[in-house]
C-alpha positions in Angstrom: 116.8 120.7 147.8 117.8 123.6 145.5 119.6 122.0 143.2 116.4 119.5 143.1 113.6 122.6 142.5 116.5 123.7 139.9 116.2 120.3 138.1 112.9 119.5 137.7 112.5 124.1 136.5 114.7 122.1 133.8 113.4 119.0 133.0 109.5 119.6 133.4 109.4 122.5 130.7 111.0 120.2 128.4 109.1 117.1 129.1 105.7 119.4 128.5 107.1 120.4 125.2 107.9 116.8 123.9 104.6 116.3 125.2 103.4 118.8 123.2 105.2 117.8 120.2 104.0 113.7 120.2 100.2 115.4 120.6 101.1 117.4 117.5 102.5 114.2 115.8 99.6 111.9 116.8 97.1 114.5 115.5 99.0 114.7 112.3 99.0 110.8 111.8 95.1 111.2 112.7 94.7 113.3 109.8 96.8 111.5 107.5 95.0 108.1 108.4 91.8 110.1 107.5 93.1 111.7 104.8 93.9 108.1 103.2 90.1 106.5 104.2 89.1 109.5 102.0 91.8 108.2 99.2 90.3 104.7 99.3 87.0 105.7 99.1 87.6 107.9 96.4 89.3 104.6 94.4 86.5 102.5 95.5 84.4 105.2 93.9 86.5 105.4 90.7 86.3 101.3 90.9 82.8 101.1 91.0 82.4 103.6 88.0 85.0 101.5 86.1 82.8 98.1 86.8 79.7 99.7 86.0 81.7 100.9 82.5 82.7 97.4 82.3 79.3 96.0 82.7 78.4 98.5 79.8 80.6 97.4 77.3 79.7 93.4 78.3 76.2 94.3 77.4 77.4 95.7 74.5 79.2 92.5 73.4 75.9 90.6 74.3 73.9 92.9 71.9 76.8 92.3 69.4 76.8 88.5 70.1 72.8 88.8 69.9 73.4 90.8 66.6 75.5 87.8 65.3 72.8 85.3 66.5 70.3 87.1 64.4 73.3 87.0 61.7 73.4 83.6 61.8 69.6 83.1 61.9 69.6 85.1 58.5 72.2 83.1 56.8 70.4 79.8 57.6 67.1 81.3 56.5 69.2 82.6 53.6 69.7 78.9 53.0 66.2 77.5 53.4 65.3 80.4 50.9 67.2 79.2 48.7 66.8 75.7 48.1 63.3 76.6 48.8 62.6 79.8 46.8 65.4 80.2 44.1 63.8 82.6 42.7 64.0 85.2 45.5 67.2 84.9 45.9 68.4 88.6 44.5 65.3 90.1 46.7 66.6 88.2 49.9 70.7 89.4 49.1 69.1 93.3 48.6 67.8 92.6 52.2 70.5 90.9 53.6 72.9 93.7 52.5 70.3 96.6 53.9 71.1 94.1 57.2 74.6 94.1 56.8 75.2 97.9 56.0 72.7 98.4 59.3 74.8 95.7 61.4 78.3 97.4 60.1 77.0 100.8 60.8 75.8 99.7 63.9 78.9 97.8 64.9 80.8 100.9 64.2 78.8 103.3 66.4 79.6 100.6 69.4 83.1 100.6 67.9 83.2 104.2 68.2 81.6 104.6 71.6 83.8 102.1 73.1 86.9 104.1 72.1 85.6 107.1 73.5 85.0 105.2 76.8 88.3 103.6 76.6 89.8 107.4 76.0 87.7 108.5 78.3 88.7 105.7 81.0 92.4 106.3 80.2 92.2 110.4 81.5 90.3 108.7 84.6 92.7 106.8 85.1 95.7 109.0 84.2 94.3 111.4 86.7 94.0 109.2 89.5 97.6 108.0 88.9 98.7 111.2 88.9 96.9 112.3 92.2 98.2 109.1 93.6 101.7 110.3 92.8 100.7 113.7 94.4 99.6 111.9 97.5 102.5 109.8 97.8 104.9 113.2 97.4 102.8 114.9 100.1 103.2 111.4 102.4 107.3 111.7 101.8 107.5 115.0 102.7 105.6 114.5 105.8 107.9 111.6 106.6 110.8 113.3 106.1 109.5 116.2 108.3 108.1 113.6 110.8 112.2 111.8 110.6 113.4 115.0 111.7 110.8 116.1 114.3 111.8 112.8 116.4 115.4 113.3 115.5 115.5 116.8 117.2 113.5 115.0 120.3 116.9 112.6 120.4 118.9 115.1 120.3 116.8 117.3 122.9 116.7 113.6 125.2 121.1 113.2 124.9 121.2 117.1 126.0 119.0 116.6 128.8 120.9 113.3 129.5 124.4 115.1 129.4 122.6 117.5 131.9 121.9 114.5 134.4 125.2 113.2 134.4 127.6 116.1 134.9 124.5 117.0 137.7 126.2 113.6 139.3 129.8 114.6 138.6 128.9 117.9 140.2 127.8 116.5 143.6 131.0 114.2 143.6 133.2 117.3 143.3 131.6 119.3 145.8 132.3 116.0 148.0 135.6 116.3 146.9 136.0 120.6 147.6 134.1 119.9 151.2 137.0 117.5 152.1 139.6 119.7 150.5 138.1 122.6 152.8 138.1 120.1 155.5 141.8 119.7 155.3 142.8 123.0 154.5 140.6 124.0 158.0 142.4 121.2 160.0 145.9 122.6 158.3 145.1 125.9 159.2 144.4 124.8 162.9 147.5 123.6 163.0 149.1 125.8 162.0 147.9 128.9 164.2 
């Protein structure tokens, strides 16, 4: 019965802390799990602004392509005018080039703004690449520190198993010394 009490004084401290320790674990996975809903949400975010940018420059290419439709709609009135009205022909090229020089201009400021929303896309997106990589550094170490956490529970588990076997060879060699004293008593009978 002593050796029992003795035992479980042994084992149930140890089993509370490895307890302890998976509670610690699963709360950390918890946090990590969260931690990652946050990540998503944060690129579904960074996403959304990215469609929305997109959306942006395709109605800029549809005011372009609606600028080139009105283009086009000059050039063929460009063409009525002239078999039509020969004679107005240098007026309608003085307002065709004001058109142009607009359109260009024009095509140039969306040129421009596009590259500052492609540069500006680019840092986005070089920023979230980079805290990706932070987040994935962070996830490593806490895998590695996770790998050894359950590797010093193995080790703690073999020590407590080496504990419960030599507990069984113990109680065979006390057999053994109670039937050595046995003898040695029946010996000493004997021999008085």
């Amino acid at each position: 019965m002593d050796l029992l009490q003795q035992i479980k004084d042994f084992l149930i401290p140890e089993l509370d802390s490895i307890r302890q320790e998976q509670s610690a674990v699963r709360d950390r996975l918890n946090a990590i799990d969260l931690h990652l809903v946050d990540q998503s949400r944060r690129i579904d975010s960074i996403n959304q602004r990215i469609d929305e940018t997109n959306q942006r420059i395709d109605e800029t290419n549809q005011r372009i392509d609606e600028t080139n439709q009105r283009i086009d709609e000059t050039n063929q009135r460009m063409d009525r005018l002239h078999v039509d009205l020969s004679s107005r022909i240098d007026e309608s090229n003085k307002r065709i080039d004001k058109v142009h020089d607009d359109l260009l201009a024009r095509i140039d400021e969306n040129n421009k703004r596009i590259e500052r929303l492609q540069a500006d896309l680019i840092a986005r997106i070089d920023e979230n690449n980079r805290r990706i990589d932070e987040t994935n550094q962070r996830m490593d170490r806490l895998q590695a520190d996770f790998v050894a956490r359950i590797d010093e529970t193995h080790r703690r588990l073999d020590r407590l198993y080496e504990v419960i076997v030599r507990r069984d060879e113990h109680v065979g060699l006390e057999s053994w010394v109670r039937e050595l004293d046995r003898r040695l008593d029946a010996l000493e009978r004997r021999a008085a």
